[in-house]
N, C-alpha and C positions, 0 to 999 in steps of 0.2 A: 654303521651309521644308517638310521634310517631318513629312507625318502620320500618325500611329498607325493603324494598320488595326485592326480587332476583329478577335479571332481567335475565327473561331466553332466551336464542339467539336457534333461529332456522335455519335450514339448507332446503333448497331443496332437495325433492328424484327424481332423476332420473338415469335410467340402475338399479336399486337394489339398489342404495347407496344413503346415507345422504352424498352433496356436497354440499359445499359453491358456492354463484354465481361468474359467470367468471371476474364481477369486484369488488370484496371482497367486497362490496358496502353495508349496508344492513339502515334498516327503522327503526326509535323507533315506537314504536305501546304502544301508551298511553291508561290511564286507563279513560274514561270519566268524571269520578267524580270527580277524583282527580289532573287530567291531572300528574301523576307521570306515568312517563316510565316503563311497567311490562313486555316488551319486545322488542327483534331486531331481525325482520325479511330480508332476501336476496331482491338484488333489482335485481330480474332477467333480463338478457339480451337478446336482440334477439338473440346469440349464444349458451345460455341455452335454450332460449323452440327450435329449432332448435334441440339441443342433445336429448332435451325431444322426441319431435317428431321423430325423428330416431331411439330412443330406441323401442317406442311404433309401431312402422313398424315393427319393427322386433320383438319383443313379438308379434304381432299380426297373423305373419308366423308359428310361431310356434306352 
């Protein structure tokens, strides 16, 4: 009998925080063996690495 994986969803961190991408967009990220989905990733935009990089300017001042 097969069983249900949880498919766990991740978030991008940027500034300190776990954020969703700016086009709520995200990726299955299959298991190769079994090609079953064990995860959804964010499909970042150029507006997120953008905030990423701004954040990390300014962590870096500091």
């Amino acid at each position: 009998m097969k069983t249900q994986t949880e498919i766990r969803k991740y978030q991008m961190f940027i500034d300190g925080e776990f954020v969703n991408s700016s086009s709520q967009e995200t990726t299955k990220v299959l298991n190769p063996a079994t090609e079953e989905v064990i995860s959804e990733i964010p499909k970042g935009t150029v507006e997120d690495v953008r905030r990423a990089i701004e954040s990390a300017e300014r962590a870096q001042k500091e």
